[in-house]
C-alpha positions as CSV (number, residue, x, y, z in Angstrom):
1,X,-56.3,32.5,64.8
2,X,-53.3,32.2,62.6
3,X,-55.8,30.2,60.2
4,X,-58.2,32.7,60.4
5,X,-55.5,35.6,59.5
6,X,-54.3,33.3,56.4
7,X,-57.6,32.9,54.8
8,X,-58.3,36.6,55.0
9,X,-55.3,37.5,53.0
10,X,-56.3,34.4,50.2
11,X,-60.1,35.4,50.1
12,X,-61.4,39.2,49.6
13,X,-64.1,40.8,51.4
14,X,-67.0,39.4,50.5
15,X,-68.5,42.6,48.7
16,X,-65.0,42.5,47.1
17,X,-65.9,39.2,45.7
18,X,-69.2,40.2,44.7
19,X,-68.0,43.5,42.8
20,X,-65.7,41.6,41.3
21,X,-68.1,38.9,39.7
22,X,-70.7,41.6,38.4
23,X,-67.8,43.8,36.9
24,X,-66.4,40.3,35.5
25,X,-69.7,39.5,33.9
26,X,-69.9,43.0,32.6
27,X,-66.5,42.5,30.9
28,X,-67.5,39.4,29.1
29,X,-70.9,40.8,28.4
30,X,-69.5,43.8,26.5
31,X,-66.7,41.5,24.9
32,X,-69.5,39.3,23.6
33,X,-71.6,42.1,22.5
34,X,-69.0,44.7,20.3
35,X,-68.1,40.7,18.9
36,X,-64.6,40.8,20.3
37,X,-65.2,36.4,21.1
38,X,-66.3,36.3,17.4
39,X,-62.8,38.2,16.5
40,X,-60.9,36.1,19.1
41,X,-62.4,32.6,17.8
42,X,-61.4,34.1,14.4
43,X,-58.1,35.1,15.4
44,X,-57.5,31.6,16.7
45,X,-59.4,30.1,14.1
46,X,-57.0,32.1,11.8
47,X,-53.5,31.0,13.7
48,X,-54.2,27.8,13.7
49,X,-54.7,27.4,10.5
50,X,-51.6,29.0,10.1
51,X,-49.9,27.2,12.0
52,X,-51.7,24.2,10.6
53,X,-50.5,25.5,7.0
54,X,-46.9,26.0,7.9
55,X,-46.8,22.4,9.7
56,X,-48.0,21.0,6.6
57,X,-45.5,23.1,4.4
58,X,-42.7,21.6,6.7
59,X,-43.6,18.5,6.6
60,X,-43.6,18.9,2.5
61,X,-40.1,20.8,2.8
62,X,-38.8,18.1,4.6
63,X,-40.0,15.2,2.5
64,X,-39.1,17.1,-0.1
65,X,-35.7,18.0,1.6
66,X,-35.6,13.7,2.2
67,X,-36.2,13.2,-1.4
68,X,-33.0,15.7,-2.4
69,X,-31.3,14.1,-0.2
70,X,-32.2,10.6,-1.6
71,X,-31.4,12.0,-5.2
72,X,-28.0,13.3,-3.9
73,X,-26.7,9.6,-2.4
74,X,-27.9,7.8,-5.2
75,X,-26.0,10.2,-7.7
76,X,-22.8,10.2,-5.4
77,X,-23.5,6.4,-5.5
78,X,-23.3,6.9,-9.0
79,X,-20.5,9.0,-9.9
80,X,-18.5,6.7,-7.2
81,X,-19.4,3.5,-9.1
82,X,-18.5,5.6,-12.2
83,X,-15.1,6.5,-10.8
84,X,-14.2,3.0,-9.8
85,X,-15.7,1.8,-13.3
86,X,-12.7,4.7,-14.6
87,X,-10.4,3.6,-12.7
88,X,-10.7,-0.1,-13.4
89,X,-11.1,0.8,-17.4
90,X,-7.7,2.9,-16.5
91,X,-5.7,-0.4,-14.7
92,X,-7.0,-2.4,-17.5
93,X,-5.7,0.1,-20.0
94,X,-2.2,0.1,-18.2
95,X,-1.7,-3.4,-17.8
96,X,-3.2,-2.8,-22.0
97,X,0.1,-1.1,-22.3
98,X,2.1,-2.8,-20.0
99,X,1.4,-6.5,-21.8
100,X,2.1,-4.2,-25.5
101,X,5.5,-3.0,-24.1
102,X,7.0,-6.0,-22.3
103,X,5.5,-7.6,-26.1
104,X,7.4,-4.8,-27.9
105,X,10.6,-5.0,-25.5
106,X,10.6,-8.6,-26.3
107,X,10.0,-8.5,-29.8
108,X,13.0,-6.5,-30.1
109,X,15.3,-8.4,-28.5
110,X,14.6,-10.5,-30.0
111,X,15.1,-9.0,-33.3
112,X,18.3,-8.0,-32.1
113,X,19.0,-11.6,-31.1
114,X,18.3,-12.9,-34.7
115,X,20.1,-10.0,-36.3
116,X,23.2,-10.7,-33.8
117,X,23.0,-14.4,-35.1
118,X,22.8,-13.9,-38.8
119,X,25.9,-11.2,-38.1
120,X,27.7,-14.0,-35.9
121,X,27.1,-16.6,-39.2
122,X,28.1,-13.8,-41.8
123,X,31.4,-13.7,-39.8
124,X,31.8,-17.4,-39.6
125,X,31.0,-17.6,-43.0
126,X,33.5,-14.5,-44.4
127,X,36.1,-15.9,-41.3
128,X,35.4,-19.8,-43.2
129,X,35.8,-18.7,-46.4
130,X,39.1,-16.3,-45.4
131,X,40.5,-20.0,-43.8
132,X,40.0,-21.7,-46.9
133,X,41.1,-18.8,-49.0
134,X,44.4,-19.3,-46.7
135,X,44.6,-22.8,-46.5
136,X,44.1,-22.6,-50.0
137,X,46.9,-20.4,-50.6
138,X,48.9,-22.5,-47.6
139,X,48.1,-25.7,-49.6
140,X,49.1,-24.3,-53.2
141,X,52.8,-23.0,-51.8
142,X,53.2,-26.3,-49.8
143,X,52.5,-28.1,-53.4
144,X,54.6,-26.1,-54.8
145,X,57.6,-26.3,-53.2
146,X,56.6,-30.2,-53.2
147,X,56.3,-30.4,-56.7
148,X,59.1,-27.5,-57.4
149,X,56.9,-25.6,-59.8
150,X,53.6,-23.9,-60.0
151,X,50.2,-24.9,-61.2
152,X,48.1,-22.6,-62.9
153,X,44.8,-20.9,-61.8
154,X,42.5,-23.2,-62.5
155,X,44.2,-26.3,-61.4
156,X,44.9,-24.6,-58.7
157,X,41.4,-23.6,-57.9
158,X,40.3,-27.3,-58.5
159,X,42.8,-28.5,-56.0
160,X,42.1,-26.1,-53.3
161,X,38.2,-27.0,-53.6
162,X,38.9,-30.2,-53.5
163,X,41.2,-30.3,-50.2
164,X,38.3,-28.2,-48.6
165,X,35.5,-30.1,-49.6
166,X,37.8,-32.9,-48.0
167,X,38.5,-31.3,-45.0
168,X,34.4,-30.3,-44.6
169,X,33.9,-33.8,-45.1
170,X,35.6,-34.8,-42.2
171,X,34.6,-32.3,-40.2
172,X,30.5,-33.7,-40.8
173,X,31.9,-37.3,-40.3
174,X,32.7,-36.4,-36.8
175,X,36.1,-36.5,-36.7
176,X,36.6,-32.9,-35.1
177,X,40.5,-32.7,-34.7
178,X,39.8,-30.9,-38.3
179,X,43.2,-32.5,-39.5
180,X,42.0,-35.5,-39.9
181,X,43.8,-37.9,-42.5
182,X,43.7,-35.8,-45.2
183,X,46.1,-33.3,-43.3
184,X,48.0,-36.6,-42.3
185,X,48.6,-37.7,-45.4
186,X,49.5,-34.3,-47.0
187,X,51.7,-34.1,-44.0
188,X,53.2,-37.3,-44.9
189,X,54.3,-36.4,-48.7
190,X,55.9,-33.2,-47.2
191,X,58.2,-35.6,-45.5
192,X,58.9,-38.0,-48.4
């Protein structure tokens, strides 16, 4: 019974059901007649093409989107290999300058090394000649108070030259105590 009572409330009446299937027909026979399947099949006809239409315009916007893409990596690929070709050109430039300046820094020194040279031999040179101008001058008042009277200029010049000349010799010879004989000897007829 309980079965019986649960079909009755999934199944109408049966004149119910049979209403229901004429007025059903009648729907769809009206629809079909005023055209309204026609206008349906058109409206679907007409949404999926749409649809169709805006699937295919996706799909273009997205290769196209994809291609964009594609163009934007490979010119950020670019402009990366151009900023490490910059920056290379730019260590290459600096180590450029680098090389010039430690070239430059040790040009100058040296300059100043040679210049400090020449000015080192000038003074030995104006100090060698101020020693012989001395020992000139040494030698002529030793002679004279050997001798007991004075020599003139040229004589004396001659002498001094000499004694010098003398002394350089010895000097080239190797004997290094720069008195050598020749101060031995003078030495020696100071004493007599």
């Amino acid at each position: 019974m309980v079965a019986d009572s649960s079909t009755k409330l999934v199944l109408p009446a049966t004149n119910e059901l049979i209403w229901g299937t004429i007025a059903f027909v009648l729907f769809i026979g009206v629809l079909w007649r005023f055209g309204v399947w026609r206008r349906l099949g058109q409206a679907m006809d007409d949404r999926t093409t749409r649809i169709r239409t805006d699937l295919e315009k996706a799909e273009a916007e997205r290769k196209e989107a994809d291609q964009l893409l594609e163009r934007y990596r490979q010119q950020l690929e670019q402009a990366r290999a151009e900023a490490q070709s910059m920056l290379e050109e730019a260590r290459q430039r600096a180590e450029e300058v680098r090389r010039d300046l430690v070239a430059k820094a040790e040009a100058e020194s040296q300059r100043i090394v040679e210049n400090a040279r020449r000015e080192i031999q000038a003074e030995r040179t104006r100090a060698a000649r101020e020693l012989r101008r001395e020992v000139g001058q040494l030698a002529v008042d030793v002679a004279e108070r050997i001798v007991g009277g004075s020599l003139d200029g040229d004589r004396q010049l001659a002498l001094v030259d000499s004694y010098i000349d003398e002394l350089s010799g010895q000097a080239t010879n190797g004997s290094g105590n720069g008195s050598g004989n020749g101060g031995g000897s003078a030495g020696g007829g100071a004493g007599g």
